[in-house]
C-alpha positions as CSV (number, residue, x, y, z in Angstrom):
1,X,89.2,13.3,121.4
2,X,87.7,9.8,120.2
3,X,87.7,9.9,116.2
4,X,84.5,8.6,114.6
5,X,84.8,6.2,112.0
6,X,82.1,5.8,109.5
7,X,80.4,2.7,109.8
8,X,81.4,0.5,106.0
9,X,78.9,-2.3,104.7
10,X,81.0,-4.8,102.9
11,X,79.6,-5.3,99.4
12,X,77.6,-9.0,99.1
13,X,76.5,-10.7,96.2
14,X,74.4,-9.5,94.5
15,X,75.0,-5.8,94.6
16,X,72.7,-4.1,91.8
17,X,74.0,-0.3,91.3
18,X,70.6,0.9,90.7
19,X,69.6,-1.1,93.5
20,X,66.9,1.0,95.8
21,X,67.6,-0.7,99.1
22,X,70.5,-2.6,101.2
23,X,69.6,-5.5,103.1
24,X,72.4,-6.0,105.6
25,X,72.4,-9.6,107.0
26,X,73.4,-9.3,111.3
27,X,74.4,-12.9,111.6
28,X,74.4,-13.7,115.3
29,X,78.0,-14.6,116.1
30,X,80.7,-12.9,118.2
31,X,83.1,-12.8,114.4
32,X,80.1,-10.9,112.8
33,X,79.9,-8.4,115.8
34,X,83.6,-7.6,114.6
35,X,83.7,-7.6,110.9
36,X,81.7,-4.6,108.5
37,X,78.1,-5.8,108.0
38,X,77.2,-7.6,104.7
39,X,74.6,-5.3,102.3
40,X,73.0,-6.5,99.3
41,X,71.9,-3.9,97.2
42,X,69.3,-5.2,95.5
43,X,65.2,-3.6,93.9
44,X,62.1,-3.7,96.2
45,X,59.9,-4.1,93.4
46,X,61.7,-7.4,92.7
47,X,61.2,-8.9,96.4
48,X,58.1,-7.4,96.9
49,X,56.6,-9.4,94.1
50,X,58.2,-12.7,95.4
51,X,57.0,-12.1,99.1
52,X,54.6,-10.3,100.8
53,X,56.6,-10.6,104.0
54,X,59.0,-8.4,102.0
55,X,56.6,-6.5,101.1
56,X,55.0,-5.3,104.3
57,X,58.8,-4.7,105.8
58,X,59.2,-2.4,103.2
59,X,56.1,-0.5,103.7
60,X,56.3,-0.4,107.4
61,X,60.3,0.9,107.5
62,X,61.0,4.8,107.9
63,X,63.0,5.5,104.9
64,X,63.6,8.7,106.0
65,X,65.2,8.0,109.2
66,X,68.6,9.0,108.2
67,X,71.7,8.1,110.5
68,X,72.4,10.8,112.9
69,X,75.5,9.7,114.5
70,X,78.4,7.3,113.6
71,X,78.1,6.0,117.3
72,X,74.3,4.6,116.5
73,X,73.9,1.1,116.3
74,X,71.8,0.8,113.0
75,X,72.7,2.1,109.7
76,X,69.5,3.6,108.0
77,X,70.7,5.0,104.7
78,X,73.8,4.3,102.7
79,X,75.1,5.6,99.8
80,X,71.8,6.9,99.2
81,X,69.8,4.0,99.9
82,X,67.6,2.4,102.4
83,X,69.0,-0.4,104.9
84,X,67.2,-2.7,106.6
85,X,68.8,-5.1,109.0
86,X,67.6,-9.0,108.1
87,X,68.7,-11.4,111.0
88,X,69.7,-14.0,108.5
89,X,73.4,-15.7,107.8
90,X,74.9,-13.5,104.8
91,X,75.5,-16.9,102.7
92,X,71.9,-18.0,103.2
93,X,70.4,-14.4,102.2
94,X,72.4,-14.4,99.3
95,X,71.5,-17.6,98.2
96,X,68.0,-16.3,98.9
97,X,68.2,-13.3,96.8
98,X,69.9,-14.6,93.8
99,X,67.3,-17.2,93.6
100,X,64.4,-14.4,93.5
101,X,66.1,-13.1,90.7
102,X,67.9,-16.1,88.5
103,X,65.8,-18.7,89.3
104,X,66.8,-22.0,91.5
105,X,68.9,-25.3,90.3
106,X,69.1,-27.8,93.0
107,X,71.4,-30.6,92.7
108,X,72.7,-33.8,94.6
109,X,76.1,-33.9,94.0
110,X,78.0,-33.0,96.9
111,X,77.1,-32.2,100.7
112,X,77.4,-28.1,99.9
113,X,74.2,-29.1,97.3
114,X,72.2,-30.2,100.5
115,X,73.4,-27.1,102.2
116,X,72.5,-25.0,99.5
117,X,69.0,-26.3,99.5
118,X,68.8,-26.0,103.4
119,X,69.1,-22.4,103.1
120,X,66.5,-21.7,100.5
121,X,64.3,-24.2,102.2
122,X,64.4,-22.4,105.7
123,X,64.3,-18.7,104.0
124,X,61.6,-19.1,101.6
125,X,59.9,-20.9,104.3
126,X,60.8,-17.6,106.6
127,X,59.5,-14.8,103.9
128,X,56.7,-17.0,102.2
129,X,58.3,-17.6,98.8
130,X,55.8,-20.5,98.1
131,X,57.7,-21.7,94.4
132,X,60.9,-21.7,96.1
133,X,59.8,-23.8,99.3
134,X,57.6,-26.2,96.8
135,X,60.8,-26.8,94.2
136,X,62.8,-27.4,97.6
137,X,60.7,-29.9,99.4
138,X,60.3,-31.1,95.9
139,X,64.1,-32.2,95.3
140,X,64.2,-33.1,98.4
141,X,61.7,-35.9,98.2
142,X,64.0,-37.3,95.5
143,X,66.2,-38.4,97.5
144,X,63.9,-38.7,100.9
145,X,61.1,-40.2,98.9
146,X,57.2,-40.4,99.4
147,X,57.1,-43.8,97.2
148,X,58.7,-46.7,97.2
149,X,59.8,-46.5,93.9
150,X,61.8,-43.2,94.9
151,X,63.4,-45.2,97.4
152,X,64.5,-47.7,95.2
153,X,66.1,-45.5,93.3
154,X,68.2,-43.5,96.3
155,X,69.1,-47.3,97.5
156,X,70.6,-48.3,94.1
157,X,72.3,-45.1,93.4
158,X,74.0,-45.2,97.2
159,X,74.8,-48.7,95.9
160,X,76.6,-47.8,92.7
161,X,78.0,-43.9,93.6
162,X,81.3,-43.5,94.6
163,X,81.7,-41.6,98.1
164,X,82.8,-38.1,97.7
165,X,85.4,-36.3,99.2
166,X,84.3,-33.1,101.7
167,X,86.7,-30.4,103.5
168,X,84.8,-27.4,104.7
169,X,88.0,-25.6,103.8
170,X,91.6,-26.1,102.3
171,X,92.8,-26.5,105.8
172,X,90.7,-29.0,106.8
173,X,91.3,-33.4,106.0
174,X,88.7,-34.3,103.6
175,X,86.0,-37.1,104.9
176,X,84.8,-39.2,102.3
177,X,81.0,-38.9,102.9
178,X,78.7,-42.1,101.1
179,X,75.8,-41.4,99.1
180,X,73.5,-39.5,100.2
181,X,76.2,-37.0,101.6
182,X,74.0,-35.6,104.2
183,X,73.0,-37.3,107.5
184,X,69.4,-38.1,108.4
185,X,69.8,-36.4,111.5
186,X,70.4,-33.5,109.7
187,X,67.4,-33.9,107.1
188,X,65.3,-34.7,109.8
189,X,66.1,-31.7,112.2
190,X,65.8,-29.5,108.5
191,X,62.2,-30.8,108.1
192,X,61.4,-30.1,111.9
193,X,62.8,-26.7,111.8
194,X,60.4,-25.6,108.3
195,X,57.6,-27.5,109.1
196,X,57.7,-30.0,106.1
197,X,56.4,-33.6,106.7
198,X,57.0,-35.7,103.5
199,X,60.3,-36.2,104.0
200,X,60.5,-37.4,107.7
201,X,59.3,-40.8,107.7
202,X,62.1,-41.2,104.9
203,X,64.6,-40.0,106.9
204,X,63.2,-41.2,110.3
205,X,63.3,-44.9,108.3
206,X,67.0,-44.7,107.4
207,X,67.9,-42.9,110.7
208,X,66.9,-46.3,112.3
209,X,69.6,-48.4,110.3
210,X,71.9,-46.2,112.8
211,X,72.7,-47.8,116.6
212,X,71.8,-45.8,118.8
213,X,74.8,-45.4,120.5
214,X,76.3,-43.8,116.8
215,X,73.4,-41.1,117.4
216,X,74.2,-40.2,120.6
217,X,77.9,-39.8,120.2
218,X,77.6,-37.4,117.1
219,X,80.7,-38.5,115.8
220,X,79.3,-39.8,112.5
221,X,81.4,-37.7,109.9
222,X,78.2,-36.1,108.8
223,X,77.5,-35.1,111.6
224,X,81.0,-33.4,112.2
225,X,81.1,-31.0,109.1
226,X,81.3,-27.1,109.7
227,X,79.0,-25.0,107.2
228,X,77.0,-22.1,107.9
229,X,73.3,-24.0,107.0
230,X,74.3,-27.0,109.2
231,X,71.3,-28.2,110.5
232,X,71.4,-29.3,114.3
233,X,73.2,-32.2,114.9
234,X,71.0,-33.4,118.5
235,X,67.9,-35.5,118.2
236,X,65.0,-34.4,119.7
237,X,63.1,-36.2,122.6
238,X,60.7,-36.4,120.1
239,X,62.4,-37.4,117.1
240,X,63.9,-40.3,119.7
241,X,60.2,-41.7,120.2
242,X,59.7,-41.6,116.6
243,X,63.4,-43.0,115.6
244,X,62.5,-46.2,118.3
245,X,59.2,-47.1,117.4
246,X,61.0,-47.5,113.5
247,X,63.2,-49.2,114.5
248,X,61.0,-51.8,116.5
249,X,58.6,-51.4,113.2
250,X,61.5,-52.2,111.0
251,X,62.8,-55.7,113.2
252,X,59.0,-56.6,113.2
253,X,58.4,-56.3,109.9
254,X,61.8,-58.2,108.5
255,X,60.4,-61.3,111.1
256,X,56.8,-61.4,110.0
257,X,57.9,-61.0,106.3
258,X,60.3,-64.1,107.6
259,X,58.1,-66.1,109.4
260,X,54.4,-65.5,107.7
261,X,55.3,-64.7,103.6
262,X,58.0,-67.1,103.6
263,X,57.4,-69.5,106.7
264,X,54.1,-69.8,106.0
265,X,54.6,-71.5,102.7
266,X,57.0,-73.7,104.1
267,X,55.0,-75.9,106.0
268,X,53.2,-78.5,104.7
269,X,49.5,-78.2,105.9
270,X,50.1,-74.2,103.9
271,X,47.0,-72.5,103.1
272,X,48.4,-71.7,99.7
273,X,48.9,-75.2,98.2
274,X,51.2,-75.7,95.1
275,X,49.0,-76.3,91.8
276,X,51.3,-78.1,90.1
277,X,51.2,-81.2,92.1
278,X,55.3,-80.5,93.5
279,X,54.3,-79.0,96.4
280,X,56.8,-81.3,98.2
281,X,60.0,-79.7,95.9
282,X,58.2,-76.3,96.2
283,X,57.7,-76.6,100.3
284,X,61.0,-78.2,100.9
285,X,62.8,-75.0,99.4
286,X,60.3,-72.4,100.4
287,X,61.8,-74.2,104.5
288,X,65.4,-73.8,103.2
289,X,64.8,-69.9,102.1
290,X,63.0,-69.2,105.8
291,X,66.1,-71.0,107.2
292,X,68.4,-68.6,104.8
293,X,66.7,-65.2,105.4
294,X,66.5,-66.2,109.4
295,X,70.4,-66.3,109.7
296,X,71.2,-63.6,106.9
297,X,69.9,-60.5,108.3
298,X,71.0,-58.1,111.0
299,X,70.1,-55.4,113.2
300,X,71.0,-53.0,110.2
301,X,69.2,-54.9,107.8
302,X,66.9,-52.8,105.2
303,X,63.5,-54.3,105.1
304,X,62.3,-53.1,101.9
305,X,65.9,-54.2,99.9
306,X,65.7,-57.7,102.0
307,X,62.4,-58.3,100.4
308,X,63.0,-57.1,97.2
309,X,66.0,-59.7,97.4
310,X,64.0,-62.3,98.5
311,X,61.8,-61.9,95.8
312,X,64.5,-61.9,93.1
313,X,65.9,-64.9,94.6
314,X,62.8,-67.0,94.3
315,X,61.6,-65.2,90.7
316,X,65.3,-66.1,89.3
317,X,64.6,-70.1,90.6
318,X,62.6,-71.9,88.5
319,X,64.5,-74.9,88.9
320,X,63.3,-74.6,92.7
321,X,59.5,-73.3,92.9
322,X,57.1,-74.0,90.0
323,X,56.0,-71.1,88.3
324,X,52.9,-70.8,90.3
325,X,54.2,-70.7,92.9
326,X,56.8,-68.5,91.9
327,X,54.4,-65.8,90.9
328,X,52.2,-65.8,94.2
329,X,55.2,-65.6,96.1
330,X,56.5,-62.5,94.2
331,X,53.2,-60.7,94.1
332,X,52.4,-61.5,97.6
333,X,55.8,-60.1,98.9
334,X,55.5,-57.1,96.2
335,X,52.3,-56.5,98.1
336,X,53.5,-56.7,101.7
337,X,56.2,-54.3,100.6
338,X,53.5,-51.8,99.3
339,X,52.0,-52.1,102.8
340,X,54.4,-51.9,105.1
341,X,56.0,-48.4,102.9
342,X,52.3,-47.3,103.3
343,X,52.8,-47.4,107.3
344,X,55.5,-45.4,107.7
345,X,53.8,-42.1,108.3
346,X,51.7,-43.7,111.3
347,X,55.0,-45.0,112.5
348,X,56.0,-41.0,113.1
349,X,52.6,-40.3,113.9
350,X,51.4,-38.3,110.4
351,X,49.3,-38.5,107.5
352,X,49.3,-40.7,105.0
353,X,50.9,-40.3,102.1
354,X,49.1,-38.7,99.9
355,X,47.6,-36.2,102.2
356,X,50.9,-35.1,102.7
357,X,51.6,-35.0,98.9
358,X,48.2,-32.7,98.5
359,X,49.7,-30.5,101.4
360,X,53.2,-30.0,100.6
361,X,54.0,-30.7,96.7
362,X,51.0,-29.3,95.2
């Protein structure tokens, strides 16, 4: 005669003793089919109030369709309470639920912050927790900005922060991953997969510093760490189009910055003459600075931090260019800076700016 074991829901956290229903999270992987199901015992009232997906699954379950036979699939009630099966991964409906109750603190310090994040992003984007998808998209454009100035910031503190070690587990070598932490790939395929839109041209513009080749290997040690709220690590035919018309986008826009900002004040019949009667000095090294920025960059080269060295480099010069000159030059590439950050949407074919901003971060 077969013995009949009682079916056991390993305790998650949180697990509320007065708790009024179990969620039990039925990841989708041949370990989870093995192990005892992962409950959280946790107060309808609570998620109910947060979500109104939550709120109709609670009102359309049976809770009195008790379990009639330890063979059956589904657990109904347990230890007096009400299960209901969520097709989630147990870290990421955790992270969910404790979030609903203490609030959310996003950080950028390590690549398990950007997976933390992921999960809350694609959860509350699941149940319709509005605050938590806004304060995630939100942190998330601090890093994958909407303004130039925000990606200023993310390129000096990639500059200036230390890479950080990462091991998904104690058994595992540590890679040390560079500032940001998390691949674009992965950012990217997170925005695809929640429908958010602000960050992709970010992340689409800093895929393209990648070779090609590098994407379609996914070997990038970014790509290759294990977590449960890894993104996937594939680009989409898509995402392809969009990642090759940036990067044509990005080489055109380093040679006209080259060749028309720069090149066209270094010839001598220039529309914008030098004020100061030494328009011969001011020509003469406006030709040698064209001749510098045409050998210095490369394939990889970062349009919007060439520029902004460019301009430094003439602004610190006054020995060089008059100060007329000096100050067209720096507003006139400040401007074509402003301009070219103001395409990038079309470049993935989206808004601009600040319809996105109304959209997603109001």
């Amino acid at each position: 005669m077969q013995t009949q074991t009682r079916k056991i829901i390993t305790r998650g956290d949180p697990w509320f003793e007065d708790g009024n229903i179990i969620l039990v999270a039925k990841e989708e992987t041949p370990a989870s089919s093995e192990a005892n199901p992962i409950g959280f015992r946790v107060h309808k009232g609570v998620l109910s109030r947060h979500s109104e997906v939550f709120q109709g699954m609670f009102e359309l379950s049976r809770p009195d369709s008790i379990l009639g036979s330890v063979d059956e699939a589904e657990l109904t009630r347990y230890e007096g309470c009400q299960v209901i099966s969520m097709y989630d991964i147990p870290i990421e409906l955790s992270n969910l639920v404790k979030a609903l109750y203490d609030g959310v603190i996003f950080r950028n310090r390590s690549l398990d912050d950007f997976f933390y994040l992921a999960s809350i992003l694609k959860l509350s984007t699941k149940y319709f927790v509005s605050h938590l998808r806004t304060l995630a998209i939100k942190h998330l454009t601090q890093t994958w900005s909407h303004d130039l100035k925000g990606h200023d910031t993310m390129l000096e503190l990639a500059i200036r922060t230390p890479p950080a070690p990462y091991s998904p587990d104690s058994s595992s070598p540590a890679n040390k991953l560079s500032y940001p932490y998390v691949h674009p790939i992965h950012v990217l395929n997170l925005a695809r997969s929640t429908n958010v839109q602000i960050v992709i041209p970010s992340a689409l513009y800093f895929l393209s510093l990648y070779p090609l080749t590098d994407i379609l290997r996914k070997d990038h040690p970014k790509l290759r760490v294990v977590h449960p709220s890894k993104p996937e690590s594939d680009l989409s035919s898509l995402d392809l189009k969009y990642y090759t018309l940036m990067y044509q986008r990005r080489m055109d826009g380093i040679l006209e910055f080259i060749n028309t900002l720069v090149g066209d004040r270094a010839s001598p019949s220039s529309e914008i003459p030098c004020p100061n009667r030494s328009a011969k000095s001011c020509t003469r090294n406006f030709h040698r600075l064209r001749t510098r920025l045409a050998t210095s960059w490369v394939v990889r080269t970062g349009p919007f931090n060439f520029i902004a060295q460019a301009i430094s480099s003439v602004n610190q010069d006054p020995d060089g260019f008059c100060t007329a000159c000096r100050e067209a030059f720096v507003k006139d590439a400040g401007d074509y800076r402003e301009r070219f950050w103001a395409e990038l949407p079309s470049v993935c074919g989206l808004p601009q700016w600040d319809a996105m901003k109304e959209e997603e971060l109001s």
